[in-house]
PDB file as gemmi writes it, atoms N, CA and C in Angstrom:
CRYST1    1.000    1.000    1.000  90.00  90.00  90.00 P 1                      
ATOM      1  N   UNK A   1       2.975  -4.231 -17.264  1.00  0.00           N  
ATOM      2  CA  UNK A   1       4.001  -3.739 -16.367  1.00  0.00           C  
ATOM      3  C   UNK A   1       4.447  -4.896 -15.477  1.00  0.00           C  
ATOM      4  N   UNK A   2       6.289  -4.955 -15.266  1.00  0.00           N  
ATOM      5  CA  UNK A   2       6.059  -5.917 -14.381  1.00  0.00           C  
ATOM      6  C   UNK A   2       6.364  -5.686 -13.073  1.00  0.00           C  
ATOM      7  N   UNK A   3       6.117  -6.761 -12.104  1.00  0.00           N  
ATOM      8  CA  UNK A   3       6.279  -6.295 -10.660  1.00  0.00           C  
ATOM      9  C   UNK A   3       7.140  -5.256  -9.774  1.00  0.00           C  
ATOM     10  N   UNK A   4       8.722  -5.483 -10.835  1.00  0.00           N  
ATOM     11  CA  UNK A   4       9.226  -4.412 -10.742  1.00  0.00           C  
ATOM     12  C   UNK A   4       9.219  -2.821 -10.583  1.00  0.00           C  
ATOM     13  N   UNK A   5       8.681  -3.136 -11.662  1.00  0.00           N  
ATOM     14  CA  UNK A   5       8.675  -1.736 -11.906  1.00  0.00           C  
ATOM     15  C   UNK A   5       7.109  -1.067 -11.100  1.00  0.00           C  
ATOM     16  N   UNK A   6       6.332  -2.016 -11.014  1.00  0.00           N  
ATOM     17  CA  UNK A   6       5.740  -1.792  -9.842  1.00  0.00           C  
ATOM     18  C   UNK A   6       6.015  -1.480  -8.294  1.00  0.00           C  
ATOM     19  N   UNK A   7       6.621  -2.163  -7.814  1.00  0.00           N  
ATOM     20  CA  UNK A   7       7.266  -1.783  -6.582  1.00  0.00           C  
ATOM     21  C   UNK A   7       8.029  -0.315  -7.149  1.00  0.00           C  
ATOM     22  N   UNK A   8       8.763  -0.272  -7.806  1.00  0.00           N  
ATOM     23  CA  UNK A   8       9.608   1.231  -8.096  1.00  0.00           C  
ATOM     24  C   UNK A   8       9.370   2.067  -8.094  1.00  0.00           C  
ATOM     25  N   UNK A   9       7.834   1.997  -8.520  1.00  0.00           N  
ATOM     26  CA  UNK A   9       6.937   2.940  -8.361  1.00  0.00           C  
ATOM     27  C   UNK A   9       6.429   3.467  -7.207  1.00  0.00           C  
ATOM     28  N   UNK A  10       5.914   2.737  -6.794  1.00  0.00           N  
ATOM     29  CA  UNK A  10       5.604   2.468  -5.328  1.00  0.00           C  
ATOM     30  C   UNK A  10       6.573   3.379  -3.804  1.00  0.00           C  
ATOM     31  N   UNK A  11       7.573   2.699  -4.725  1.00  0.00           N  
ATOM     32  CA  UNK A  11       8.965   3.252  -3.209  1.00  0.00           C  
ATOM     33  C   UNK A  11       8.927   4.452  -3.690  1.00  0.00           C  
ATOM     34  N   UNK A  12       9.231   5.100  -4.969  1.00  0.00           N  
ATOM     35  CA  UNK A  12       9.315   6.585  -5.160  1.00  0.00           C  
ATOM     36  C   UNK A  12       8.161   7.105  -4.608  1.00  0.00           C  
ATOM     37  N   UNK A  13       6.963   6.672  -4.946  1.00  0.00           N  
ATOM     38  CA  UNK A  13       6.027   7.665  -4.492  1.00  0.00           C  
ATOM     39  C   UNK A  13       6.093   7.996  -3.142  1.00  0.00           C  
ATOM     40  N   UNK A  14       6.788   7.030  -2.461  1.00  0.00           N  
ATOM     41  CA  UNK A  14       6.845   6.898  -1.003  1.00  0.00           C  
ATOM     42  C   UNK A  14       7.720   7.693  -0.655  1.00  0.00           C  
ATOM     43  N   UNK A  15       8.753   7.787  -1.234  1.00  0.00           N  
ATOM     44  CA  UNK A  15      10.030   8.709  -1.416  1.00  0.00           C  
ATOM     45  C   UNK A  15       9.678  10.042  -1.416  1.00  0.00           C  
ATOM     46  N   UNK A  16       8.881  10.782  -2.058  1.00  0.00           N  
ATOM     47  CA  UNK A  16       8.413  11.606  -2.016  1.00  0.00           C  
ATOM     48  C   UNK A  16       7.986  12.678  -0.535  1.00  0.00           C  
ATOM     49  N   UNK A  17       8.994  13.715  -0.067  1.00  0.00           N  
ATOM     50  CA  UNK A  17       9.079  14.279   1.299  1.00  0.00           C  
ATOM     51  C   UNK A  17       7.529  15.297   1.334  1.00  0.00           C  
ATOM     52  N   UNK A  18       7.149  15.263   2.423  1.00  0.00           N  
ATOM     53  CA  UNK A  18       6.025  16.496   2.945  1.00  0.00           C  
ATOM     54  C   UNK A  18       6.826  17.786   2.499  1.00  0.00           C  
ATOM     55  N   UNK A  19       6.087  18.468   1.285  1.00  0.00           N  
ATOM     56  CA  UNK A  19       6.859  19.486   1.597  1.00  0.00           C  
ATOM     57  C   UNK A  19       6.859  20.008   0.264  1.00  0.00           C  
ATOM     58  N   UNK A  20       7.435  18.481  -0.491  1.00  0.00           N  
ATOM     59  CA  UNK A  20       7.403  18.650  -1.941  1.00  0.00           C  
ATOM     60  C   UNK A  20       5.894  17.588  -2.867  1.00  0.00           C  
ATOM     61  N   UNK A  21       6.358  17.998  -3.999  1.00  0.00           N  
ATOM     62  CA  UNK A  21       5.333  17.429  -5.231  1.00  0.00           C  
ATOM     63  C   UNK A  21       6.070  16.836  -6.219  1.00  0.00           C  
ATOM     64  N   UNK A  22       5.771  15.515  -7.217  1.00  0.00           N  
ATOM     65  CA  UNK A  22       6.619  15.122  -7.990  1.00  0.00           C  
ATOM     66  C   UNK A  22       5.498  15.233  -8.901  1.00  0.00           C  
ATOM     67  N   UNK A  23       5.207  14.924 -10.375  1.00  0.00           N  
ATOM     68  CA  UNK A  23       4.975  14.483 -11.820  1.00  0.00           C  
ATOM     69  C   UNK A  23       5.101  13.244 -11.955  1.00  0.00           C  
ATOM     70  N   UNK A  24       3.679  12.868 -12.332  1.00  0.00           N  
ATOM     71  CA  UNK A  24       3.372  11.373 -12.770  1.00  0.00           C  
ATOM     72  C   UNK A  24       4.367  11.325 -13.745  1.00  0.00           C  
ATOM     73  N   UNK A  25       5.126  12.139 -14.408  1.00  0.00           N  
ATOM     74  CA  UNK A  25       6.409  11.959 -15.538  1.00  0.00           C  
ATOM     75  C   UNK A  25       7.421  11.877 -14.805  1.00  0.00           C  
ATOM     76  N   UNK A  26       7.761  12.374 -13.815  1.00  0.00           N  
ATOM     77  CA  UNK A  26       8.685  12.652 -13.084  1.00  0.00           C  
ATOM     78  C   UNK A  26       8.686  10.813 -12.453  1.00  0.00           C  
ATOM     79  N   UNK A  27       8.085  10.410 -11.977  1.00  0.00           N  
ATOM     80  CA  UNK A  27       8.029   9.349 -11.202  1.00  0.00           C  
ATOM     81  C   UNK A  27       8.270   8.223 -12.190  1.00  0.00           C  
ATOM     82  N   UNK A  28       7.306   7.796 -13.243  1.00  0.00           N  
ATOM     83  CA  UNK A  28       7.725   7.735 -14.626  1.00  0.00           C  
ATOM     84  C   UNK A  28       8.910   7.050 -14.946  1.00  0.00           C  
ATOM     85  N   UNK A  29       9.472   8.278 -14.789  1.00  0.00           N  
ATOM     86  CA  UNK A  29      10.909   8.242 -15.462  1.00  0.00           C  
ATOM     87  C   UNK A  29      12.157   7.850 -14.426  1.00  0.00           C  
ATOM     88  N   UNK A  30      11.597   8.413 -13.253  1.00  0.00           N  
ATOM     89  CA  UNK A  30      13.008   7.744 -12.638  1.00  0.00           C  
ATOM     90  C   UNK A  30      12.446   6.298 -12.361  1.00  0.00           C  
ATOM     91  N   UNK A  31      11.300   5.780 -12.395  1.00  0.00           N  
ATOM     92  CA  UNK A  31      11.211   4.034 -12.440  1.00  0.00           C  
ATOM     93  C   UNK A  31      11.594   3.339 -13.474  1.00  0.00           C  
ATOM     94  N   UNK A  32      11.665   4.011 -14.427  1.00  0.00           N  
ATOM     95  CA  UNK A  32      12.333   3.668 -15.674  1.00  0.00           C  
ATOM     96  C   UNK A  32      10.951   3.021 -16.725  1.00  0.00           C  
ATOM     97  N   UNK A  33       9.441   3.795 -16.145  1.00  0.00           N  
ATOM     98  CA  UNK A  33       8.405   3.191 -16.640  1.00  0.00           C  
ATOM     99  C   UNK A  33       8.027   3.927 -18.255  1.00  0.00           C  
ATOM    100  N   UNK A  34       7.159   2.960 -19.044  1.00  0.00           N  
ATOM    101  CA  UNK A  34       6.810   3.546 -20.659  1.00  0.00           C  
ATOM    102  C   UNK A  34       5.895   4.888 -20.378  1.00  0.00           C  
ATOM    103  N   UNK A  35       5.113   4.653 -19.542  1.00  0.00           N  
ATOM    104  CA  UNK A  35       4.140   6.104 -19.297  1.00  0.00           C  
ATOM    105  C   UNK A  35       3.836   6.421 -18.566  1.00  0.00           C  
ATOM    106  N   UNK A  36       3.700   7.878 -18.479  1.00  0.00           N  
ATOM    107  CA  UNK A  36       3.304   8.098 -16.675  1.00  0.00           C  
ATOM    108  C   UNK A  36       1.711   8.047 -16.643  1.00  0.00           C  
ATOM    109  N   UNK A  37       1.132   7.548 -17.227  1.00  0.00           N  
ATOM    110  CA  UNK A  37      -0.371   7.079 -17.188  1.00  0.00           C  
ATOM    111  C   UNK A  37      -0.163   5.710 -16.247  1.00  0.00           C  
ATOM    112  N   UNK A  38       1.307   4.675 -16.470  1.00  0.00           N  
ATOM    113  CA  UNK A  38       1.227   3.673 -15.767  1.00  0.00           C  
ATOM    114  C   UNK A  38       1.098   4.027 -13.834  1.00  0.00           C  
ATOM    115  N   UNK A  39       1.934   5.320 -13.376  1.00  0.00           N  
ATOM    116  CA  UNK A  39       2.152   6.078 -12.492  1.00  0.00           C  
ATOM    117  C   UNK A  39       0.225   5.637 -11.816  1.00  0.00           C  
ATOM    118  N   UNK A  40      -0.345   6.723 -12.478  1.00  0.00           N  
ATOM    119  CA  UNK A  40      -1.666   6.477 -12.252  1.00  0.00           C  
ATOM    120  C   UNK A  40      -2.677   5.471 -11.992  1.00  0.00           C  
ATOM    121  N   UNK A  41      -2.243   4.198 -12.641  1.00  0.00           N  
ATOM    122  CA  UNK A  41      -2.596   3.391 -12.519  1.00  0.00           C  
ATOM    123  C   UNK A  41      -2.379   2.472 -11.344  1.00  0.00           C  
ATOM    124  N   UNK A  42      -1.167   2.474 -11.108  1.00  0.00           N  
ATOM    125  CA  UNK A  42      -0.491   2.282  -9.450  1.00  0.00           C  
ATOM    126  C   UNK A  42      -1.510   2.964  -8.444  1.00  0.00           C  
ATOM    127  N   UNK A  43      -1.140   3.758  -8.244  1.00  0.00           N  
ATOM    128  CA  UNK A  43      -2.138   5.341  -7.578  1.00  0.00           C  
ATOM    129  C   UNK A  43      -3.246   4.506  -7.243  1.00  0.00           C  
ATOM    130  N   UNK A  44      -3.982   4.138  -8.395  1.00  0.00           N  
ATOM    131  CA  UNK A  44      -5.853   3.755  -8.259  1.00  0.00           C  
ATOM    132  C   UNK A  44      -5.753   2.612  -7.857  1.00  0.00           C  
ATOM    133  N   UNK A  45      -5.135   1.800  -8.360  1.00  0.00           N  
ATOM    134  CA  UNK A  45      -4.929   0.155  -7.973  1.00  0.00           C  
ATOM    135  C   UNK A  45      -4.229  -0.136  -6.458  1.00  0.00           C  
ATOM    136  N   UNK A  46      -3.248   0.674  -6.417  1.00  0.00           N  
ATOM    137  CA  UNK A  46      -2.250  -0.033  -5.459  1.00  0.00           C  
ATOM    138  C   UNK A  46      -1.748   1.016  -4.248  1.00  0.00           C  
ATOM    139  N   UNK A  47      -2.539   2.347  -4.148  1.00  0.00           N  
ATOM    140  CA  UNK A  47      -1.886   3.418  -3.732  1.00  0.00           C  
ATOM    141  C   UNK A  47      -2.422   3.593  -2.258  1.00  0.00           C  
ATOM    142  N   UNK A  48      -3.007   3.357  -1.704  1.00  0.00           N  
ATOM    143  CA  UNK A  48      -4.605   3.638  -0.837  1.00  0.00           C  
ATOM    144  C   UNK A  48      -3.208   4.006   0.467  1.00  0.00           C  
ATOM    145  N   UNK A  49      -1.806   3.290   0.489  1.00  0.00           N  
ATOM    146  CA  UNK A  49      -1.050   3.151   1.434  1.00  0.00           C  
ATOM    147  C   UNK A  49       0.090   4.511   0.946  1.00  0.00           C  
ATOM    148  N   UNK A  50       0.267   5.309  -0.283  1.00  0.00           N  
ATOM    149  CA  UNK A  50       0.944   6.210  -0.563  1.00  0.00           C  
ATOM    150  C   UNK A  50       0.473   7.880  -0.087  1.00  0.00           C  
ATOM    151  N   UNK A  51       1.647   8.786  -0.254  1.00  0.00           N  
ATOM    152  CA  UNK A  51       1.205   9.841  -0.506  1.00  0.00           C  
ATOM    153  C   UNK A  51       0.319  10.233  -1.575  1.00  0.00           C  
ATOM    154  N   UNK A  52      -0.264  10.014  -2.158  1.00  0.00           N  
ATOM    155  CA  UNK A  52      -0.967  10.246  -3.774  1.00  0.00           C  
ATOM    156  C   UNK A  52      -1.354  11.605  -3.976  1.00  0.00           C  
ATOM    157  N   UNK A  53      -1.557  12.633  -2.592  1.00  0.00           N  
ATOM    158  CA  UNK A  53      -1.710  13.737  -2.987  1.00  0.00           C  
ATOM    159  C   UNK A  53      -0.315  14.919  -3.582  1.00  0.00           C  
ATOM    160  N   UNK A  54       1.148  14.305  -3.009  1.00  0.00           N  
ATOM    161  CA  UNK A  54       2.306  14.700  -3.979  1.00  0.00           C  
ATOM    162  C   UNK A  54       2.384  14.095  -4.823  1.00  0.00           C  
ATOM    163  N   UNK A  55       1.192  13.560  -6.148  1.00  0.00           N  
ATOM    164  CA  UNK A  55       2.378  13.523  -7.722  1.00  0.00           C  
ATOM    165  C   UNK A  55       0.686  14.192  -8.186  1.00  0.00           C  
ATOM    166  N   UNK A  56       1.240  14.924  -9.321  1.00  0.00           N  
ATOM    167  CA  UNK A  56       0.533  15.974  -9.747  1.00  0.00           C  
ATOM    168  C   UNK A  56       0.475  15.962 -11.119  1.00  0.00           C  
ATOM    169  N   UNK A  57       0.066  16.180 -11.833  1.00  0.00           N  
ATOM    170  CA  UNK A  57      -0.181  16.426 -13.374  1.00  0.00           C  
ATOM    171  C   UNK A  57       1.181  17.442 -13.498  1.00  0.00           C  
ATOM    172  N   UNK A  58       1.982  17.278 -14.920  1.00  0.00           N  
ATOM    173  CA  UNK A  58       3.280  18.245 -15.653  1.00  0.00           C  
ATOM    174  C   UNK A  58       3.274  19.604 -15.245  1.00  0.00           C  
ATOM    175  N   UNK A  59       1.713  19.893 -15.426  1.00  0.00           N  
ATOM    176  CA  UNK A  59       1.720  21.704 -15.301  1.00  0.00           C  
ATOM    177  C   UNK A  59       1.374  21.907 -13.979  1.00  0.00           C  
ATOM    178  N   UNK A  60       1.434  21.180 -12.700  1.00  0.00           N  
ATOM    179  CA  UNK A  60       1.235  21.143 -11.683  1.00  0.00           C  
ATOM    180  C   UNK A  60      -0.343  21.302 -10.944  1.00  0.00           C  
ATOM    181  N   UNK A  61      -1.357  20.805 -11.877  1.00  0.00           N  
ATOM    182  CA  UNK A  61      -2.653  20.910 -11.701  1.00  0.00           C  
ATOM    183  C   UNK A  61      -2.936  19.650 -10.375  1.00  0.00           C  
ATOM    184  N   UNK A  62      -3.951  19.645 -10.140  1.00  0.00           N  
ATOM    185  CA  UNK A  62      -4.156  18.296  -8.682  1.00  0.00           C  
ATOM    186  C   UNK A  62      -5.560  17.944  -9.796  1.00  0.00           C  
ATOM    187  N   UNK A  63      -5.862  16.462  -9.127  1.00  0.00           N  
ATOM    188  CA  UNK A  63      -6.811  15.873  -9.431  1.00  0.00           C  
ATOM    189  C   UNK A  63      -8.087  16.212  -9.390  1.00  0.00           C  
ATOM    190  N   UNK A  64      -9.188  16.371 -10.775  1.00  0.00           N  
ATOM    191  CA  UNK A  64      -9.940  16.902 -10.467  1.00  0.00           C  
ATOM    192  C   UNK A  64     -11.156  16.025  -9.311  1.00  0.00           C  
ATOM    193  N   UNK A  65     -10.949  15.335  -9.694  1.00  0.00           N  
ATOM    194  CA  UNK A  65     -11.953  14.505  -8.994  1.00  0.00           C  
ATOM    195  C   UNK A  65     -11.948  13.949  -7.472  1.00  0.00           C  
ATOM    196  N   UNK A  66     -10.420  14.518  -6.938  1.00  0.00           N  
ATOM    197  CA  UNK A  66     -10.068  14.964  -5.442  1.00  0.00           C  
ATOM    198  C   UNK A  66      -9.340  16.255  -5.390  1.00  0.00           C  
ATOM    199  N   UNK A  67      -9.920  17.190  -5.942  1.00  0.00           N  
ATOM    200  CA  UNK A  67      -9.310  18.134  -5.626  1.00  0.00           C  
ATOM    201  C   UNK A  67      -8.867  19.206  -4.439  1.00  0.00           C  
ATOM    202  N   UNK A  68      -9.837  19.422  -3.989  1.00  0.00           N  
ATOM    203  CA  UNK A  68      -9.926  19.739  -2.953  1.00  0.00           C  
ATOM    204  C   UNK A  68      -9.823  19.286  -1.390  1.00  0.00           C  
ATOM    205  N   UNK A  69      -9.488  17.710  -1.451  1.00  0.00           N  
ATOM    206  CA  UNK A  69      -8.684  16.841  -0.613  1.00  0.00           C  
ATOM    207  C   UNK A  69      -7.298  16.775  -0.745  1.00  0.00           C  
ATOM    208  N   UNK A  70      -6.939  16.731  -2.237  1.00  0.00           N  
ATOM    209  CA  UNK A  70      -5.201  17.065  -2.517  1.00  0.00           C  
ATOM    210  C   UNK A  70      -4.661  18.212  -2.011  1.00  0.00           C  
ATOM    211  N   UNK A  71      -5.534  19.231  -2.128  1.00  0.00           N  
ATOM    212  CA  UNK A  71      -4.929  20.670  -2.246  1.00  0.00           C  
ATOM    213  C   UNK A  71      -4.837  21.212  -0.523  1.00  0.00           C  
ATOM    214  N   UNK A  72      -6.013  20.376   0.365  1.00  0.00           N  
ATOM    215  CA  UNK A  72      -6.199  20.475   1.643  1.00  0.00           C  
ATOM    216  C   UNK A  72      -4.471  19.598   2.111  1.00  0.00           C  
ATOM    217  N   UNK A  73      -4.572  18.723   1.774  1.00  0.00           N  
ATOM    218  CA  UNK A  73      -3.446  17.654   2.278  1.00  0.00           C  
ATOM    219  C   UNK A  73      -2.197  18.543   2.057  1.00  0.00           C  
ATOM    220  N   UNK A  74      -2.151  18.925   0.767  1.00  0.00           N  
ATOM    221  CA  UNK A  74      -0.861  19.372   0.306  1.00  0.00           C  
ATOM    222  C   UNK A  74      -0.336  21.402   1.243  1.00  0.00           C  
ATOM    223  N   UNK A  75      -1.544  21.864   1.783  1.00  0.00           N  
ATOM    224  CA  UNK A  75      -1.869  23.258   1.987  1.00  0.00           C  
ATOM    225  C   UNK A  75      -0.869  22.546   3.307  1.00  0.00           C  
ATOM    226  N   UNK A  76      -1.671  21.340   4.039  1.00  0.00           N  
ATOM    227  CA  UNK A  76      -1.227  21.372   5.316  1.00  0.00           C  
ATOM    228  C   UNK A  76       0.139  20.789   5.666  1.00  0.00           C  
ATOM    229  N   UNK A  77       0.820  20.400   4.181  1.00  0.00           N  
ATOM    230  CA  UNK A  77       2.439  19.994   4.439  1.00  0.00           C  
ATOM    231  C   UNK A  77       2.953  21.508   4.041  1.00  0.00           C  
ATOM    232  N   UNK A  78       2.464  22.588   3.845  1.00  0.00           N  
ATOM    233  CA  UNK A  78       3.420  23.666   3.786  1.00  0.00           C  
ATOM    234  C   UNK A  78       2.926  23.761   1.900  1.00  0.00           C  
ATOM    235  N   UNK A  79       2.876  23.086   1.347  1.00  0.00           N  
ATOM    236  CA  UNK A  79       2.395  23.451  -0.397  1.00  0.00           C  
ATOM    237  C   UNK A  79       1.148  24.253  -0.380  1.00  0.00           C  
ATOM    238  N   UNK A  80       1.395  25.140  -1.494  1.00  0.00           N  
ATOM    239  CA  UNK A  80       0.684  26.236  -1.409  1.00  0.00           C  
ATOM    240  C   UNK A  80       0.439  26.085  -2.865  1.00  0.00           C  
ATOM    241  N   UNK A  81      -1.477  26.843  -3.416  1.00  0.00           N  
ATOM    242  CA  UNK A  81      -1.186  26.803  -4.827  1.00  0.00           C  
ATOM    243  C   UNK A  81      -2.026  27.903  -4.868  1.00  0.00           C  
ATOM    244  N   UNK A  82      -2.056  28.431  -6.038  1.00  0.00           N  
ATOM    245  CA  UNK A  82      -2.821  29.506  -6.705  1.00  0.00           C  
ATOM    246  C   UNK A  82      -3.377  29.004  -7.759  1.00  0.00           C  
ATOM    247  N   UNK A  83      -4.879  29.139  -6.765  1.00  0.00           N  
ATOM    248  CA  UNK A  83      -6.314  28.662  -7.473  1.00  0.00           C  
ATOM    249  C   UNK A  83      -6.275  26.873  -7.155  1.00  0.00           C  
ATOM    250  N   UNK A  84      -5.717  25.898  -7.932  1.00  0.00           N  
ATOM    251  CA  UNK A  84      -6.053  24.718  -8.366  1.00  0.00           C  
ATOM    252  C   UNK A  84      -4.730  24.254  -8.874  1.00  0.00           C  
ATOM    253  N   UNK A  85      -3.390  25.108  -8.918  1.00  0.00           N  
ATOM    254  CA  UNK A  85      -2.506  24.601  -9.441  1.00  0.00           C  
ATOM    255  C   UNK A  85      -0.844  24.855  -8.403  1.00  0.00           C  
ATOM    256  N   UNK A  86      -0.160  23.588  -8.123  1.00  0.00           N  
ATOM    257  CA  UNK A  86       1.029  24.375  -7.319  1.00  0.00           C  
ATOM    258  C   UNK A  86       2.237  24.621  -8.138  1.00  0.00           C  
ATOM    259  N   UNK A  87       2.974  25.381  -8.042  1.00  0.00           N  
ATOM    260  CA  UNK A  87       4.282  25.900  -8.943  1.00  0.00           C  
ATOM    261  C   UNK A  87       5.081  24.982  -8.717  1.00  0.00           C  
ATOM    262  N   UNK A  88       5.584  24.230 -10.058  1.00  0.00           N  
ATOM    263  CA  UNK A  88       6.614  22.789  -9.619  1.00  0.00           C  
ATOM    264  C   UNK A  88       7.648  23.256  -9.664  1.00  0.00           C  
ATOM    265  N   UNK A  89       8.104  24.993 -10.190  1.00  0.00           N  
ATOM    266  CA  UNK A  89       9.356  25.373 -10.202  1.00  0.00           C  
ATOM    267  C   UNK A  89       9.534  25.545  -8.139  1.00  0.00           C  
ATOM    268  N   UNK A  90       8.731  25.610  -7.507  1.00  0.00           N  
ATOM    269  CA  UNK A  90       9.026  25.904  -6.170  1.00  0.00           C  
ATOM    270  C   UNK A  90       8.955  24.815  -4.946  1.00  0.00           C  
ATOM    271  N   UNK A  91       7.919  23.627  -5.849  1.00  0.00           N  
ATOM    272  CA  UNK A  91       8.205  22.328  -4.830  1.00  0.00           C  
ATOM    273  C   UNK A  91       8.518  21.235  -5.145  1.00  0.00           C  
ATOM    274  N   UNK A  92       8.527  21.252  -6.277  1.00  0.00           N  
ATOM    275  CA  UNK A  92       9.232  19.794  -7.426  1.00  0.00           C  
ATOM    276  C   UNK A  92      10.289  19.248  -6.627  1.00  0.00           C  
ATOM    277  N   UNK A  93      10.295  18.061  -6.377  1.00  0.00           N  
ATOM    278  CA  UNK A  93      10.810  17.337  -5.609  1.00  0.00           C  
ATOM    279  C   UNK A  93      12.301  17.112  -6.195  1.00  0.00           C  
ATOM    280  N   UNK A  94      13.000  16.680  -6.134  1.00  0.00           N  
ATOM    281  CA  UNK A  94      14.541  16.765  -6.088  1.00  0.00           C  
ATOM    282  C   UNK A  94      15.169  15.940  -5.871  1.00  0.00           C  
ATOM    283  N   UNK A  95      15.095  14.093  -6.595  1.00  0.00           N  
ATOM    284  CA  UNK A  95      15.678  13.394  -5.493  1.00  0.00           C  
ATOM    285  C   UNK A  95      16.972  13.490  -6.179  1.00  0.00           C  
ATOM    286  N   UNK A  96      17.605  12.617  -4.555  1.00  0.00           N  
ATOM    287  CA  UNK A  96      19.272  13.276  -5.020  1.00  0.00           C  
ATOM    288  C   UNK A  96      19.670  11.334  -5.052  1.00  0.00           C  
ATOM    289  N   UNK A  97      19.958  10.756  -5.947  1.00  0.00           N  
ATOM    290  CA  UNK A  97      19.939   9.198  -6.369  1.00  0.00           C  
ATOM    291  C   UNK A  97      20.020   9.172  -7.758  1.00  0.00           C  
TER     292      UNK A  97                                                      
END                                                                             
């Protein structure tokens, strides 16, 4: 990946409002990146300064291995989920660009 598209990544995730949730595909794609596994990889490597608890797995699942820190973070911007998963038809982020 190059730096680019690193930073792109980066600013979207940042982009990302309290309120809403985006898709490691979602993010992905408007960076113009090959996979949203690269998304993730940002996240672990480079993220410590992002929201990381708005981008979410496709079917709107949170991380298992912070789950219950995502779902706390995300409860207290107003996102709400049932059980372990939030509805991306209701907070899927929207950018307008």
């Amino acid at each position: 990946m190059d730096e680019q598209t690193h930073e792109r990544i980066r600013e979207l995730i940042a982009a990302v409002p309290a309120g809403n949730v985006a898709s490691y595909g979602d993010i992905a794609a408007l960076a113009g990146a090959s996979n949203p596994r690269i998304v993730g990889w940002v996240l672990r490597e480079d993220g410590f300064d992002l929201p990381w608890h708005r981008i979410l797995r496709a079917d709107g699942t949170v991380a298992v291995h912070k789950q219950q820190e995502q779902l706390d973070r995300l409860r207290a911007e107003g996102v709400l989920a049932k059980g372990a998963k939030i509805d991306m038809k209701v907070y899927r982020w929207d950018p307008e660009f």
